[in-house]
ZAMARGU-4260 file (C-alpha; in steps of 0.2 Angstrom, whole numbers, plus 5000, padded with zeros to 4 digits):
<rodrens>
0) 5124/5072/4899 | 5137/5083/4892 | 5155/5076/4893 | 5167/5087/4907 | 5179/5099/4898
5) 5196/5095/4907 | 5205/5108/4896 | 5192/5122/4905 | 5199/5134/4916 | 5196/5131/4933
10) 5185/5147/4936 | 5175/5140/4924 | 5168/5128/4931 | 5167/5128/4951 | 5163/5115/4964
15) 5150/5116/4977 | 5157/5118/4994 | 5142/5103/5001 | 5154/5089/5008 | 5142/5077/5000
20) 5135/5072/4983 | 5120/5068/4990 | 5117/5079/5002 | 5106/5091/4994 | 5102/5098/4976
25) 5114/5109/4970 | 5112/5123/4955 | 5108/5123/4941 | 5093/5115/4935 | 5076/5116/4948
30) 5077/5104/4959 | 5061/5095/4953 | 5068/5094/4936 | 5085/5087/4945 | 5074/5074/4951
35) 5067/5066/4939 | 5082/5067/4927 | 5089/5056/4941 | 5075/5045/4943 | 5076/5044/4923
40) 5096/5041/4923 | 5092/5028/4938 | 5081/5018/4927 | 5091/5019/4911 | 5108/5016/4920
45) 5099/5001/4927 | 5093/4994/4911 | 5110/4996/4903 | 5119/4987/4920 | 5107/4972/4913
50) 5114/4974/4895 | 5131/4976/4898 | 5133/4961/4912 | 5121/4951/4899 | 5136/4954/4886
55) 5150/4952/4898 | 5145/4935/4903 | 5141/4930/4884 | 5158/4935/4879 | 5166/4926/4894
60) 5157/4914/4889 | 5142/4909/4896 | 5136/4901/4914 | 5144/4888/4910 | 5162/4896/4905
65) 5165/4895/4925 | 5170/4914/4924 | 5152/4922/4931 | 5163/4926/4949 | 5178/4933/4939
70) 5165/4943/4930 | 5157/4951/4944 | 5173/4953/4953 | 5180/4964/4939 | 5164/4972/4940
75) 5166/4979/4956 | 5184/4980/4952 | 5178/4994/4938 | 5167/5003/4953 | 5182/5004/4964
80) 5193/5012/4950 | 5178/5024/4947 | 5178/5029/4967 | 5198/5032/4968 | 5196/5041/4952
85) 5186/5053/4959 | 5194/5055/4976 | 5212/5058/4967 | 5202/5072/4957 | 5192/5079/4971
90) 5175/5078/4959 | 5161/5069/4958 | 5151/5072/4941 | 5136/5063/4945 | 5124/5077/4948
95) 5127/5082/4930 | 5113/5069/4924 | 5102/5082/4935 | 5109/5095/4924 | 5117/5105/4941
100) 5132/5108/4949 | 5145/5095/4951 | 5152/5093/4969 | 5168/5090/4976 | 5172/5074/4985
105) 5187/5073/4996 | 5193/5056/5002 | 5182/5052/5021 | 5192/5055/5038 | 5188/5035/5043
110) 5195/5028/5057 | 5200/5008/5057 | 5186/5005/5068 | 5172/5015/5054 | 5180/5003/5041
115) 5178/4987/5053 | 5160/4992/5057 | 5159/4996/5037 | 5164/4977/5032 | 5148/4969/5035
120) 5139/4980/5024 | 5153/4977/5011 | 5153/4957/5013 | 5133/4959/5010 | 5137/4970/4994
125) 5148/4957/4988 | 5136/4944/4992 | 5120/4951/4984 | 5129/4959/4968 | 5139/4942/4965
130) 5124/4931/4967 | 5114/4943/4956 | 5128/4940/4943 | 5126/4921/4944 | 5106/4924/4945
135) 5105/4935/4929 | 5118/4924/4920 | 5105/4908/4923 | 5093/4917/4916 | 5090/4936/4916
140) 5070/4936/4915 | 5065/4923/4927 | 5080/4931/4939 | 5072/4946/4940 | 5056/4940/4942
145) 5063/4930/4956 | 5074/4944/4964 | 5057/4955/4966 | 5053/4942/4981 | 5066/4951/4990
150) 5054/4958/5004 | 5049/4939/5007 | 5069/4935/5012 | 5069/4952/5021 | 5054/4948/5032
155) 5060/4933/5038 | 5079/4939/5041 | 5074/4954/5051 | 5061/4944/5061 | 5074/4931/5067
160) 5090/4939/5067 | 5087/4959/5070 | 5070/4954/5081 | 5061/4968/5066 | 5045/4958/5061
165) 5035/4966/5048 | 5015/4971/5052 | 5005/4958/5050 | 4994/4967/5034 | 5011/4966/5028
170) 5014/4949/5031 | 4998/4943/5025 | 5004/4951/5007 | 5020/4938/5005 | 5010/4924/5000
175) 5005/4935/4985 | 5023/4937/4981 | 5027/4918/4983 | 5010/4915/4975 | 5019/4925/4959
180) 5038/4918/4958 | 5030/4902/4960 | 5016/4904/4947 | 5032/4910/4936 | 5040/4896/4939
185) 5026/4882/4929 | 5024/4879/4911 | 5014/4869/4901 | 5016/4853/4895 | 5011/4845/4877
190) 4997/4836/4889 | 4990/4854/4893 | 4994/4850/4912 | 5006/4862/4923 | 5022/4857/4928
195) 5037/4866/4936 | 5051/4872/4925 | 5063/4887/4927 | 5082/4890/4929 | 5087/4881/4944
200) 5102/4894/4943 | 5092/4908/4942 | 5080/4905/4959 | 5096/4899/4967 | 5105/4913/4966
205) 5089/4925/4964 | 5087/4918/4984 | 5104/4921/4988 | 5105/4938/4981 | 5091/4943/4989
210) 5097/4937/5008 | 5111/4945/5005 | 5102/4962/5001 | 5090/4961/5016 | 5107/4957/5029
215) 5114/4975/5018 | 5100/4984/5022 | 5099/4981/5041 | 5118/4981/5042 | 5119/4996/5034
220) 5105/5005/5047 | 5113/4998/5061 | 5130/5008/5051 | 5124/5023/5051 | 5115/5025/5067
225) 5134/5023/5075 | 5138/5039/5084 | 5147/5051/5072 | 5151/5040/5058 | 5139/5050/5045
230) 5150/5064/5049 | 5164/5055/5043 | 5157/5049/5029 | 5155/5065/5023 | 5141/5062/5011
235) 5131/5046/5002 | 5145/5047/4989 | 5160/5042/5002 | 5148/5029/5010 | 5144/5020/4993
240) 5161/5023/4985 | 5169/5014/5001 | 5156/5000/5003 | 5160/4998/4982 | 5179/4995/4988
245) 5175/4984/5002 | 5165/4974/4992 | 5180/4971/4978 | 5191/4967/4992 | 5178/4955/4998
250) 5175/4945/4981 | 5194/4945/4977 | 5200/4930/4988 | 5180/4920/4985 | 5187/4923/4968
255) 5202/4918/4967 | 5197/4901/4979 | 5181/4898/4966 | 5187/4901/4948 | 5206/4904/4952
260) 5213/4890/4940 | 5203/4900/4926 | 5212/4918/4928 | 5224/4914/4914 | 5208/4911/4900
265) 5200/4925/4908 | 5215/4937/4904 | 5217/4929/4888 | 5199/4932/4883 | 5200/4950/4890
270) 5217/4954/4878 | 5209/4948/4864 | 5188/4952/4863 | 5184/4968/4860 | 5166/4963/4867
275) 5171/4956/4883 | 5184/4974/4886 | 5169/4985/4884 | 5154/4976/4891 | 5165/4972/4907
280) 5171/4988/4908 | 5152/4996/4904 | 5145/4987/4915 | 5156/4989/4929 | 5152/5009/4926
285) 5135/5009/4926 | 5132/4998/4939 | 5142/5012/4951 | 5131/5025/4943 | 5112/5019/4943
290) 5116/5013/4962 | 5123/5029/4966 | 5108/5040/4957 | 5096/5025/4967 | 5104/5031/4984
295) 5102/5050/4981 | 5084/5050/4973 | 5078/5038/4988 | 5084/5050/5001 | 5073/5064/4991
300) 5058/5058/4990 | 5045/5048/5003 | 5043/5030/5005 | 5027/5029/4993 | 5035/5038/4980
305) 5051/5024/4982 | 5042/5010/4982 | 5031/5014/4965 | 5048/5024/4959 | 5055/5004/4961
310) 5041/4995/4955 | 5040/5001/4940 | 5061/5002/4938 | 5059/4981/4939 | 5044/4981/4926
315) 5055/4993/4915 | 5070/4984/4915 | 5059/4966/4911 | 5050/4973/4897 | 5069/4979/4889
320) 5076/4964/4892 | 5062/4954/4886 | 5064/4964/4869 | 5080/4965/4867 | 5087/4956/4849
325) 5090/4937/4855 | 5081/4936/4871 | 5068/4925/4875 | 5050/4931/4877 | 5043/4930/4894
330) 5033/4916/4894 | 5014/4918/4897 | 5016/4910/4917 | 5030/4922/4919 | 5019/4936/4913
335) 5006/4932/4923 | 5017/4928/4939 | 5029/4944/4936 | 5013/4955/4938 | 5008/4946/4953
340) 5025/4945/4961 | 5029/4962/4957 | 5011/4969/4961 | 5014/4960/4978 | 5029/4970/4982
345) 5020/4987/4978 | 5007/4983/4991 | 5019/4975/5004 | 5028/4992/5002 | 5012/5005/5003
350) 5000/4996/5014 | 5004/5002/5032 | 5006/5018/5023 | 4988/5018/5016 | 4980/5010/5030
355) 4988/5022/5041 | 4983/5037/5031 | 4963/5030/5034 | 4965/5027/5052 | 4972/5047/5053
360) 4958/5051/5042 | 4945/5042/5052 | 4951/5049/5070 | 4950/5067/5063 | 4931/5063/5057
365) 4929/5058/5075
</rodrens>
C-alpha cells in the first residue's frame, strides 16, 4: 500500500461519510478485488505478527528472560496507541490495503455501562493474546499446531457455560483434532519406539490461549446482541480499537504483579537494542492490522469461505515459520499431526454446512 501524503490538500483526498470501517466496501477498487487484497494483507499481516513477536521475545531475551508478559503488554500497548492515533485524526487507513477509499473514524458515543458490558470481551483479549505470547515464545511451531485445537476448548466452553453444545457430526470430528495435537506431540526415540516430547510451555499456554478465545467469542455475541450498542459502536473499527484498549488496561496490573521487578531491565533493553525497539513496535502494528482486516473480511464472506479462508492462513503461517533462517523444521510427527489437527478443524467448521446442503438437496429430489 501506498504511504498517506499528509502534506495533500484536504480536497484531495476525501473521506467516506460510512460511520464504520467495516461497514461496507468503499471506492475505489471493485469490491471483489478489495476482498482478496484483504484476505491477502490478513495472511501476510499475520505471518509478519509471528516474525516480529518471534524477534521481540529474542531480543528481550527469550522465554526465559521473564519479560514474555511485558512483551505482550507493550504489544497491546502499540495497538492502543494505533487506535487513539486515529480517533485524534478522524481516519482510519486500513481500507487502503483494498486499494479504496479511506473512512473517517470518530471516537464511539459509549456510555459507562457499554464499556462495563465491553470488559469481559477485553479481559478475554488480554487473556488469549497474552497466552498466545507465552505459547509462541515456548515454541512457535508446535504452538500453533497446538492453538488449531481451539474448536475442541470452544465446544466444551459453550456446552457447560453458555448451554451452546455443538451437533453431534461435529462432536464426533474433535477426536480427529486431539488425535492430531497429540500425534504432534510424539517423537521417536534412538530405540525406534514413540515417546511424548513437546514444549510443555507451548501446550500450556497454547490451551490457555485458546479458552480464553472461545469465552471472547461468546462474550463478544452476547456484546453485540445488547440493545443499541452496535449503534454506538459505530462500526467494526470502534468495537476492536476499544476491545485493543481494554485489553492494555487489562494486562497492565497482571503485568506489573507478574514481571514487575523486571521493568527497570526491560526499559533498559528497549533504550539500548535497536532490535527489540522495532520488533516490539512492528509487531504491536501488525497485530492491530491483520486482526482488524480478519474482522472485516469475515463479515464479507460466508462461513465456508471463513473457515477454509482460516485454515489455510494457519497452514501459511507454519510453512513461513518453519522456513524462516534459524527455525526448527517441523518434525515428521508434527507434519503429520499439524495436517490432521488442522484438517480436523476444516471439517468441524464445514460439516453441518455440507450435510445440510445434502439433506436440502435430497427434500427437493422428494
Amino acid at each position: 500500500p501506498h504511504p498517506i501524503d499528509a502534506s495533500a490538500p484536504r480536497a484531495a483526498r476525501p473521506l467516506s461519510t460510512s460511520k464504520s470501517s467495516g461497514s461496507s466496501m468503499g471506492k475505489g477498487a471493485p469490491d471483489s478485488l478489495a476482498l482478496v487484497l484483504s484476505f491477502v494483507f490478513w495472511y501476510v499481516g499475520n505471518v509478519y505478527y509471528n516474525i516480529y513477536n518471534s524477534g521481540a521475545l529474542k531480543a528481550a531475551g527469550g522465554k526465559n528472560a521473564g519479560l514474555t508478559m511485558t512483551i505482550s503488554t507493550m504489544q497491546l500497548g502499540v495497538c492502543s496507541a494505533y487506535a487513539l492515533l486515529m480517533w485524534a485524526l478522524r481516519f482510519n487507513p486500513i481500507k487502503l490495503l483494498g486499494l479504496q477509499e479511506p473512512e473517517a473514524q470518530k471516537v464511539p458515543a459509549l456510555t459507562t455501562m457499554d464499556l462495563l458490558k465491553t470488559l469481559p470481551v477485553g479481559i478475554c483479549s488480554a487473556g488469549a493474546h497474552s497466552s498466545s505470547v507465552f505459547a509462541l515464545g515456548g515454541d512457535p511451531l508446535f504452538g500453533q499446531i497446538v492453538k488449531a485445537g481451539e474448536p475442541v476448548i470452544a465446544a466444551v466452553v459453550n456446552t457447560i457455560f453458555y448451554g451452546s453444545a455443538p451437533s453431534m457430526t461435529k462432536v464426533l470430528c474433535l477426536p480427529v483434532i486431539v488425535g492430531g495435537v497429540g500425534f504432534a506431540s510424539l517423537k521417536k526415540t534412538v530405540t525406534g519406539a514413540y515417546g511424548l516430547k513437546f514444549d510443555q510451555t507451548a501446550l500450556v499456554f497454547g490451551m490457555i490461549a485458546n479458552a480464553f478465545a472461545a469465552f471472547k467469542g461468546s462474550e463478544n455475541g452476547k456484546l453485540m446482541n445488547a440493545p443499541g450498542i452496535k449503534d454506538r459502536f459505530a462500526g467494526v473499527g470502534n468495537q476492536f480499537a476499544v476491545t485493543e484498549i481494554l485489553s492494555f488496561l487489562v494486562s497492565l496490573p497482571v503485568m506489573i504483579y507478574v514481571e514487575g521487578a523486571q521493568w527497570n531491565k526491560f526499559c533498559d533493553l528497549f533504550m539500548t537494542s535497536r532490535a527489540l525497539q522495532f520488533n516490539l513496535v512492528m509487531s504491536g502494528i501488525t497485530f492491530y492490522l491483520y486482526n482488524e482486516l480478519a474482522t472485516m473480511t469475515i463479515k464479507k464472506v460466508g462461513p465456508v469461505t471463513n473457515s477454509v479462508a482460516n485454515t489455510a492462513k494457519r497452514v501459511i503461517v507454519m510453512l513461513v515459520m518453519a522456513a524462516l533462517p534459524g527455525a526448527s523444521p517441523l518434525t515428521e510427527e508434527q507434519q503429520i499431526g499439524a495436517a490432521i489437527a488442522i484438517g480436523g478443524v476444516m471439517l468441524y467448521s464445514l460439516i453441518d454446512d455440507l450435510l445440510g446442503k445434502k439433506k436440502v438437496a435430497a427434500k427437493k429430489t422428494n
